[in-house]
C-alpha positions in Angstrom: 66.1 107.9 130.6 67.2 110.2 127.7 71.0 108.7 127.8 69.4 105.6 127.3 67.2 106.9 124.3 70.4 108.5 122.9 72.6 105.5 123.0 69.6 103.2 121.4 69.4 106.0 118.7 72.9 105.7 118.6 73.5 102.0 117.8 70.8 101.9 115.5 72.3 104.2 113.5 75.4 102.2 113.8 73.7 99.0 112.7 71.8 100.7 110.1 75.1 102.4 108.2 77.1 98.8 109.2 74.9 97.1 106.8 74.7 99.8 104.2 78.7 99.5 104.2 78.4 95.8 103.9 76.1 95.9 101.0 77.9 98.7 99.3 81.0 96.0 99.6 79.1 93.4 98.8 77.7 94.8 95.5 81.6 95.6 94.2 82.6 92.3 94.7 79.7 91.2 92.6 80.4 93.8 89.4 84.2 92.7 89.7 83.4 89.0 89.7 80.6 89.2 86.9 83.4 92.0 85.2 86.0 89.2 85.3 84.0 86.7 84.0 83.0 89.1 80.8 86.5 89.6 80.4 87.0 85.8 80.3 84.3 85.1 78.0 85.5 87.7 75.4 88.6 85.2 74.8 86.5 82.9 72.4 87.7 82.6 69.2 86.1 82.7 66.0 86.8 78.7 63.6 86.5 78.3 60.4 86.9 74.2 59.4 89.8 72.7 57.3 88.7 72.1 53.7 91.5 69.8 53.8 91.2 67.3 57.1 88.1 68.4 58.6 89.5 69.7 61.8 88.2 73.4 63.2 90.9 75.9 63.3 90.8 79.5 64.7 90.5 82.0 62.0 93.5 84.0 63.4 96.6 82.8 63.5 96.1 79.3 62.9 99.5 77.2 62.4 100.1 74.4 59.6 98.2 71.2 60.8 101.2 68.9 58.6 99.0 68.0 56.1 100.3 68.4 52.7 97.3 71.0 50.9 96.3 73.0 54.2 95.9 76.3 53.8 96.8 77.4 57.2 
């Protein structure tokens, strides 16, 4: 009787630090996904608009758009 009290101690315990694992896993996996999508958002770029044909153009390092006034 008390083997069978030790073993169902046993694999309760076993369960119970099984899902604690699983939810200490599970909760990494969520910072590094909602880290990674951070890091992704932070590539937006700031636009200022062309006085000379309208388009949007990033305000750092924005190339010539062929038009004979731009500025960029």
């Amino acid at each position: 009787m008390l083997t069978k009290l030790i073993i169902l101690v046993i694999a309760i315990g076993a369960v119970w630090y099984g899902f604690k694992l699983f939810t200490r896993i599970d909760l990494q996996r969520r910072e590094k996904v909602a880290q990674e999508k951070k890091d992704a958002v932070s590539g937006v770029a700031d636009t200022v608009q062309c006085p000379v044909c309208g388009t949007y153009v990033a305000t750092v390092g924005a190339a010539d758009c062929g038009k004979s006034a731009c500025p960029y």
